[in-house]
Residue frames relative to the residue before (quaternion, step in Angstrom):
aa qw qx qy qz dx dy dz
X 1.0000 0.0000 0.0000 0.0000 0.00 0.00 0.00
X 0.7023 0.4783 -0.3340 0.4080 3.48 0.84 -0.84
X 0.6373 0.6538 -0.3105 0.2645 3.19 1.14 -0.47
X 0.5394 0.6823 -0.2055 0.4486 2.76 1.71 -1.56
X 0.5868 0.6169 -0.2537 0.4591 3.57 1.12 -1.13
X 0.6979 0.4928 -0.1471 0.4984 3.25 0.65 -1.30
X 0.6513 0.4241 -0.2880 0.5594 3.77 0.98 -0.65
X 0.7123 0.3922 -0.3497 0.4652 3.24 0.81 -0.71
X 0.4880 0.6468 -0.4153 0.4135 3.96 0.59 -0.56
X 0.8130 0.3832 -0.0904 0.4289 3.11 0.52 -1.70
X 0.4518 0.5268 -0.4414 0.5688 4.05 1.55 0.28
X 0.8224 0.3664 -0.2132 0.3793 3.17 0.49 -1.05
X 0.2461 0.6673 -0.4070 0.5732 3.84 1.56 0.43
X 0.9170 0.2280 -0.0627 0.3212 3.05 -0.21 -1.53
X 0.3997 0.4424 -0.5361 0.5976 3.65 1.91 0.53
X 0.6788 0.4975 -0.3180 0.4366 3.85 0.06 -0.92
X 0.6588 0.4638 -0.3412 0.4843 3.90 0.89 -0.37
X 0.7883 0.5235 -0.2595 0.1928 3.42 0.75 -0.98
X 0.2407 0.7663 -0.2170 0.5548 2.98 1.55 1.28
X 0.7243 0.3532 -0.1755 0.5656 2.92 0.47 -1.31
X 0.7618 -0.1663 0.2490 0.5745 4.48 0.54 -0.30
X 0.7873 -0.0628 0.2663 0.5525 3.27 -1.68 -0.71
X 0.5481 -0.5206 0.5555 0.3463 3.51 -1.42 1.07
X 0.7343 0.5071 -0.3536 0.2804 3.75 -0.21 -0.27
X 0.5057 0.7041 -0.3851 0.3165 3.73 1.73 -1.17
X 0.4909 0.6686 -0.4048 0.3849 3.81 1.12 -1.20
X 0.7481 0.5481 -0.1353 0.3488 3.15 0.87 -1.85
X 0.6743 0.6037 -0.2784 0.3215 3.47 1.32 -0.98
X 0.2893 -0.6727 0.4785 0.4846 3.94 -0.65 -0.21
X 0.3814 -0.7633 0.4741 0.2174 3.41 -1.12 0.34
X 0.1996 -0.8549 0.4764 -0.0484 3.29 -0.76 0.90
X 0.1872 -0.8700 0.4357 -0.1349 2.98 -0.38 1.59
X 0.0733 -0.8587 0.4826 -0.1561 3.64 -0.29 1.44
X 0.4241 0.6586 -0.5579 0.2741 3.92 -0.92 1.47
X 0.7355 -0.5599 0.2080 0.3199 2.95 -1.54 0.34
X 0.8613 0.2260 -0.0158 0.4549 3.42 1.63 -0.28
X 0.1860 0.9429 -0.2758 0.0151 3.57 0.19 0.52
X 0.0744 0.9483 -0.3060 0.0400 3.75 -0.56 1.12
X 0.3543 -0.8362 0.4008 0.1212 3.39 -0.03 1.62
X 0.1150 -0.7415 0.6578 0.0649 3.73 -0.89 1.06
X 0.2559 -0.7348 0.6014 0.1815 4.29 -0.10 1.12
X 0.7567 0.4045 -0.2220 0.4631 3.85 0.94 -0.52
X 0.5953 0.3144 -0.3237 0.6649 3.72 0.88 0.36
X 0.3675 -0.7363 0.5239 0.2196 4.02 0.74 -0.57
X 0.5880 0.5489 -0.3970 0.4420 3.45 1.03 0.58
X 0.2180 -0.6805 0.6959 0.0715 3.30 -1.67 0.33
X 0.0191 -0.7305 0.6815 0.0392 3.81 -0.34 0.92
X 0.1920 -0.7342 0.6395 0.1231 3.29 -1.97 0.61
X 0.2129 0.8688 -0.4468 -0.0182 3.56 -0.41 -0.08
X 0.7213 0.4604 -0.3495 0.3816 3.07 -0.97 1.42
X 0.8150 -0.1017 0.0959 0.5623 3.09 0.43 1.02
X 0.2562 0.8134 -0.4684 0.2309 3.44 1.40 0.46
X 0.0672 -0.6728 0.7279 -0.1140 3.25 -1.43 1.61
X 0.1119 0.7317 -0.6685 -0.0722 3.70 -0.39 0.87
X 0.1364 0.7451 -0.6352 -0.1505 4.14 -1.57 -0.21
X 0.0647 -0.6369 0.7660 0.0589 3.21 -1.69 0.39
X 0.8258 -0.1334 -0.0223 0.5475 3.32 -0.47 1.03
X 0.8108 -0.3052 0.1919 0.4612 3.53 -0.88 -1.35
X 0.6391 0.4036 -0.4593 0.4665 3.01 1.12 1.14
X 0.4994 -0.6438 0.5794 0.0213 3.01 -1.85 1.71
X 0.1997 0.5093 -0.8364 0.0348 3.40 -1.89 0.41
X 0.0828 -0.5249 0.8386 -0.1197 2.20 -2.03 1.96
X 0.4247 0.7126 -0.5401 0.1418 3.41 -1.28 1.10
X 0.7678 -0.4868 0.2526 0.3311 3.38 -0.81 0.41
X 0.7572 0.1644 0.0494 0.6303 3.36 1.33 -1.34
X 0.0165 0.7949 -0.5994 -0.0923 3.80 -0.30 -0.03
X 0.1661 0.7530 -0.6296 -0.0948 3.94 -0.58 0.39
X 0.2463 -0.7638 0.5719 0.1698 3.87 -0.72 1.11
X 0.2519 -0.7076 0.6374 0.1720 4.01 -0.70 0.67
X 0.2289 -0.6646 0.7043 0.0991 3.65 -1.41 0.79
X 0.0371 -0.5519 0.8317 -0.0488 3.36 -1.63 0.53
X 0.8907 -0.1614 0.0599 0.4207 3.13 -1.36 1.24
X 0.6507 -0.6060 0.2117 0.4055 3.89 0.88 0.73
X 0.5026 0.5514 -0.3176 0.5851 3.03 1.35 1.12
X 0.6147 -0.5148 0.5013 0.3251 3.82 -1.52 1.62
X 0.0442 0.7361 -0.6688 -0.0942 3.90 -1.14 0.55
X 0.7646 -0.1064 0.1316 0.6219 3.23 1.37 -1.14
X 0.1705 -0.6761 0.7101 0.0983 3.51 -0.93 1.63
X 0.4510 -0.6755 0.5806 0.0556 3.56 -1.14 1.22
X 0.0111 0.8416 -0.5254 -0.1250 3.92 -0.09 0.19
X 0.0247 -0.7993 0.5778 0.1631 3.75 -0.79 0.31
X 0.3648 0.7133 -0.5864 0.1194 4.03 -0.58 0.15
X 0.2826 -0.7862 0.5265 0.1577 3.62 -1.58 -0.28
X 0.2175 -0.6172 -0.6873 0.3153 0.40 0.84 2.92
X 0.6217 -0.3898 0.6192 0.2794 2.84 -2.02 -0.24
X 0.0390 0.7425 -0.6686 -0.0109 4.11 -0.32 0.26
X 0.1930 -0.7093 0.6584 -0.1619 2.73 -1.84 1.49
X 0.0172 0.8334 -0.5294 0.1578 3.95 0.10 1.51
X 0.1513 0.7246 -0.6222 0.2547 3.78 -1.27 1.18
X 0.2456 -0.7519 0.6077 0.0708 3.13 -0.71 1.28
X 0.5346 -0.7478 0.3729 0.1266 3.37 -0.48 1.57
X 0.7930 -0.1936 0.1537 0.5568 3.21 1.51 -0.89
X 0.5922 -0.6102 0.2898 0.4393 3.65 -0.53 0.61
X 0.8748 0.0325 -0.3229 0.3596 3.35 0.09 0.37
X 0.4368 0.7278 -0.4056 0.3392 3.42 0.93 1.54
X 0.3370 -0.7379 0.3398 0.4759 3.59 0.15 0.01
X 0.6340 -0.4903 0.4667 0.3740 3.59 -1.77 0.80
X 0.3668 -0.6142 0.6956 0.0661 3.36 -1.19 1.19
X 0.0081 -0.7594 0.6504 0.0119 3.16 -1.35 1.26
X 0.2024 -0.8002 0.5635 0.0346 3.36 -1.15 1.05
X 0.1104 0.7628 -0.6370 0.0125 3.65 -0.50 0.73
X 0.1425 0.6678 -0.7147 0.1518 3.43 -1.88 1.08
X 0.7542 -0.4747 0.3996 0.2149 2.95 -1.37 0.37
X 0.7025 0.0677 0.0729 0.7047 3.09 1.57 -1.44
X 0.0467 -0.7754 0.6288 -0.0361 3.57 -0.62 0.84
X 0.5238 -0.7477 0.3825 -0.1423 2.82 -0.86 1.34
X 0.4350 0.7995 -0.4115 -0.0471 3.81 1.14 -0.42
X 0.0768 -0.7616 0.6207 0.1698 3.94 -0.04 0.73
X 0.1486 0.7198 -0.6589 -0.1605 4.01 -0.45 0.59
X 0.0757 0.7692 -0.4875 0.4061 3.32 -0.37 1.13
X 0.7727 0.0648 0.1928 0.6013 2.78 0.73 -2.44
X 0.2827 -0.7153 0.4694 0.4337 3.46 1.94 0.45
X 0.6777 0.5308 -0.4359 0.2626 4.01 -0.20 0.50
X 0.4139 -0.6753 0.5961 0.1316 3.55 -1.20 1.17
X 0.0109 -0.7434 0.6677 0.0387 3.65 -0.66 0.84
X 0.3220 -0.8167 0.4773 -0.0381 3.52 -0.53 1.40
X 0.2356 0.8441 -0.4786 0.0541 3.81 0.13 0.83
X 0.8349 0.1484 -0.2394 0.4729 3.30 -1.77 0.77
X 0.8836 -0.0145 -0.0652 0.4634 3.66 -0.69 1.58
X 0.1906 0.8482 -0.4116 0.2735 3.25 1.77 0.47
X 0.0597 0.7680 -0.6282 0.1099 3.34 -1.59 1.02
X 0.0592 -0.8443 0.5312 0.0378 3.56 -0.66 0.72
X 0.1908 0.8566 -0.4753 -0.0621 3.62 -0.41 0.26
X 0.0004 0.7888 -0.5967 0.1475 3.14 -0.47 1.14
X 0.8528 0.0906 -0.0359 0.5131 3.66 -1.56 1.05
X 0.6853 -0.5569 0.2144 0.4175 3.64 1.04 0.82
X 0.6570 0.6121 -0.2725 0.3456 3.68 1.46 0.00
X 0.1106 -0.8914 0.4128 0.1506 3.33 0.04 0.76
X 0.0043 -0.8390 0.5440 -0.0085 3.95 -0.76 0.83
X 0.0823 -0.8131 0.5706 -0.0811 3.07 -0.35 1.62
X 0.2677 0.7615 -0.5741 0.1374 3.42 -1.44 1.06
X 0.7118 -0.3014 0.3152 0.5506 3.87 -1.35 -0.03
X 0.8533 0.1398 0.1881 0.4658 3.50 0.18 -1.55
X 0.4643 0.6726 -0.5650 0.1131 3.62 -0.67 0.88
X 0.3226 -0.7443 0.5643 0.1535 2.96 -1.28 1.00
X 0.2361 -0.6895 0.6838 -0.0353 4.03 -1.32 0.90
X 0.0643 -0.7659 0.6396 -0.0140 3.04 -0.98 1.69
X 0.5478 -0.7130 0.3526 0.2594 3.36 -0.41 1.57
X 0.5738 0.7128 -0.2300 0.3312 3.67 1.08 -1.56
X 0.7789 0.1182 0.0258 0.6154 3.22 0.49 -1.82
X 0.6860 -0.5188 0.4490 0.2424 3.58 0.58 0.28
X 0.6538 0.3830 -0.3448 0.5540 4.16 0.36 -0.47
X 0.4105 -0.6318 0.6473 -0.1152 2.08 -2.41 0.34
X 0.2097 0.7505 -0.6177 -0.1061 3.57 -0.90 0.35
X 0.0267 -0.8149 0.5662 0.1210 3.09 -1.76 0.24
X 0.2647 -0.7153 0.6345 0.1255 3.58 -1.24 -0.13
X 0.4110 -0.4875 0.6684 0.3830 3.66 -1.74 0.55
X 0.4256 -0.5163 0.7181 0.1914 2.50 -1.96 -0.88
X 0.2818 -0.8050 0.4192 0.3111 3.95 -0.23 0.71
X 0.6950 0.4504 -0.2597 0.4967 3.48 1.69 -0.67
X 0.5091 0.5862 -0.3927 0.4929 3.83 0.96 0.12
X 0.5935 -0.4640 0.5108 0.4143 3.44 -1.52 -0.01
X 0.8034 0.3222 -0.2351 0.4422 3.59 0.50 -0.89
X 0.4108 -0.6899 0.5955 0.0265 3.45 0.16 1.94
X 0.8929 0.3271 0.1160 0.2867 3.33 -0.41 -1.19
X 0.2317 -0.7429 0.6009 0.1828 3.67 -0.27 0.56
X 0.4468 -0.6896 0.5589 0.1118 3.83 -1.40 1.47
X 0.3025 0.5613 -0.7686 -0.0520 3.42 -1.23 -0.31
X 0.0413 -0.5685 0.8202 -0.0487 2.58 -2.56 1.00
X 0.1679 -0.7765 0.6026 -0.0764 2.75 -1.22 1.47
X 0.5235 -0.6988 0.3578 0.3310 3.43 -0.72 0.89
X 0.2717 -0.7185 0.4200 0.4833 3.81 -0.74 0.17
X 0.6122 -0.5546 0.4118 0.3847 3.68 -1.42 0.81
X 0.5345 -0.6247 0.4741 0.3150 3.60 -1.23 0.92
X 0.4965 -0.6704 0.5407 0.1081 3.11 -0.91 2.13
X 0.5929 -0.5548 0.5762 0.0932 3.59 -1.86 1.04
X 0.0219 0.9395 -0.3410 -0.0251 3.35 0.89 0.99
X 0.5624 0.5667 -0.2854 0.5301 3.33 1.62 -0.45
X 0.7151 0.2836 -0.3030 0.5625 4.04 0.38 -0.32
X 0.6900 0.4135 -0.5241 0.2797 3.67 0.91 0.39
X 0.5524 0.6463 -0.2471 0.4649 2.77 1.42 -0.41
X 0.6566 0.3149 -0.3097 0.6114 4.12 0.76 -0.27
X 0.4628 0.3107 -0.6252 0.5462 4.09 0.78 0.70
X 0.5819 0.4275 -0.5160 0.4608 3.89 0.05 -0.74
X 0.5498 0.6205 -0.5247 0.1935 3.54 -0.75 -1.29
X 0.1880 -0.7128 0.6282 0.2491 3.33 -0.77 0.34
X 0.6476 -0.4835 0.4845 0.3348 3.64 -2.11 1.38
């Protein structure tokens, strides 16, 4: 019986993980390098700062400041500060690694979503979307975002790549008779 428990616990981990990157990252320990670090048990935080390098599997934080919130001895939300802060995770094994850079990153995993703020970028699957404020739900993939009217970045970007051009039938209209 206990086992069965145990088999079951550990199925249901690995639905609840597969969110967060490659089905295995849940599984990984995480490891968390900088120049300074300090744990409050009575507020439930842990701030880094300096040079902050955190991973669990294929996902990266690089930022200046990192503060990680607990809830019942468990990660809810790892705050990032830098200029920027960058956040990378390969969604799945044969997708490309999604980079996120902001000032403030945001990582609620909870709600598996990254809310990017101030100088914000996301690029994912070759598209790039730059703006004041955008938030990136990991689950379903999307995005939204917004300028800002009082910031430099008025206006939210997208670039899309162009789609890989038929090069053989343009070439035999060129050809000369």
């Amino acid at each position: 019986m206990n086992q069965f428990k145990l088999l079951l616990a550990l199925a249901l981990l690995g639905i609840v993980s597969t969110g967060y990157g490659l089905p295995d990252d849940g599984n990984q320990p995480i490891t968390i390098e900088s120049d300074f670090a300090e744990s409050n048990q009575a507020t439930g935080q842990t701030e880094y700062s300096g040079n902050v390098i955190m991973r669990q599997g294929s996902v990266s934080i690089e930022a200046e400041k990192v503060t990680i919130f607990y809830v019942e001895s468990k990660v809810n939300r790892i705050l990032s500060l830098g200029e920027p802060a960058t956040y990378r995770h390969q969604p799945n094994i044969d997708e490309s690694i999604v980079v996120a850079h902001g000032e403030i990153i945001e990582y609620l995993l909870g709600e598996d979503k990254i809310n990017l703020q101030k100088n914000a970028s996301l690029a994912r699957n070759g598209t790039l979307v730059t703006g004041d404020i955008i938030v990136y739900d990991i689950n379903k993939g999307t995005w939204k975002a917004n300028g800002n009217n009082r910031s430099n970045q008025k206006r939210i970007q997208l670039v899309i790549p162009p789609s890989n051009l038929d090069n053989s039938a343009t070439e035999q209209q060129e050809s000369p008779e």
